[in-house]
C-alpha positions, 0 to 999 in steps of 0.5 A, a space after each residue: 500500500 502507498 504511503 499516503 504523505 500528510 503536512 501539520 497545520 504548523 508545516 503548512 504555516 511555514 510554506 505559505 508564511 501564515 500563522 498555524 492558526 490561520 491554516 487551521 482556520 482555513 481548514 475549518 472553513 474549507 478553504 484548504 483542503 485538509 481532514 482530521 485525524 484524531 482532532 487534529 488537522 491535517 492536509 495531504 501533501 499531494 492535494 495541497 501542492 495541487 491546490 497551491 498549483 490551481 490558486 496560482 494558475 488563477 491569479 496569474 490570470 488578471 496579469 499582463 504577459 510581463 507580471 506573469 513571468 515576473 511571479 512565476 520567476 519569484 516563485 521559482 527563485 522562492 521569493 513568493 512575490 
């Protein structure tokens, strides 16, 4: 059976430069994609990269040719922004 690779409310935090209490609240709302287990949040780390990809897509969407390669360079080096 395949290991099924899950991220911390804490890990998820880090990654997006949130406070864990925001992704839990996040995760309560269903704004992230995220279960519990045992009265603790969790979020598959397969579905939250494919999240993280579908918000990207759609922000790029609004932007000019030139802001769209300026993000995805930003997110490529790790900048974020």
């Amino acid at each position: 059976m395949k290991t099924i690779e899950t991220l911390t409310p804490s890990e998820v935090a880090k990654i997006l430069k949130l406070h864990p209490f925001t992704v839990t609240r996040l995760a309560r709302e269903g704004k992230i994609p995220a279960f519990k287990v045992g009265g603790v949040w969790r979020v598959r780390k397969d579905e939250f990269e494919r999240w993280i990809q579908r918000r990207t897509k759609q922000s790029f969407r609004g932007m000019g040719r030139q802001q769209r390669l300026r993000q995805r360079d930003a997110v490529a080096n790790g900048s974020g922004a």
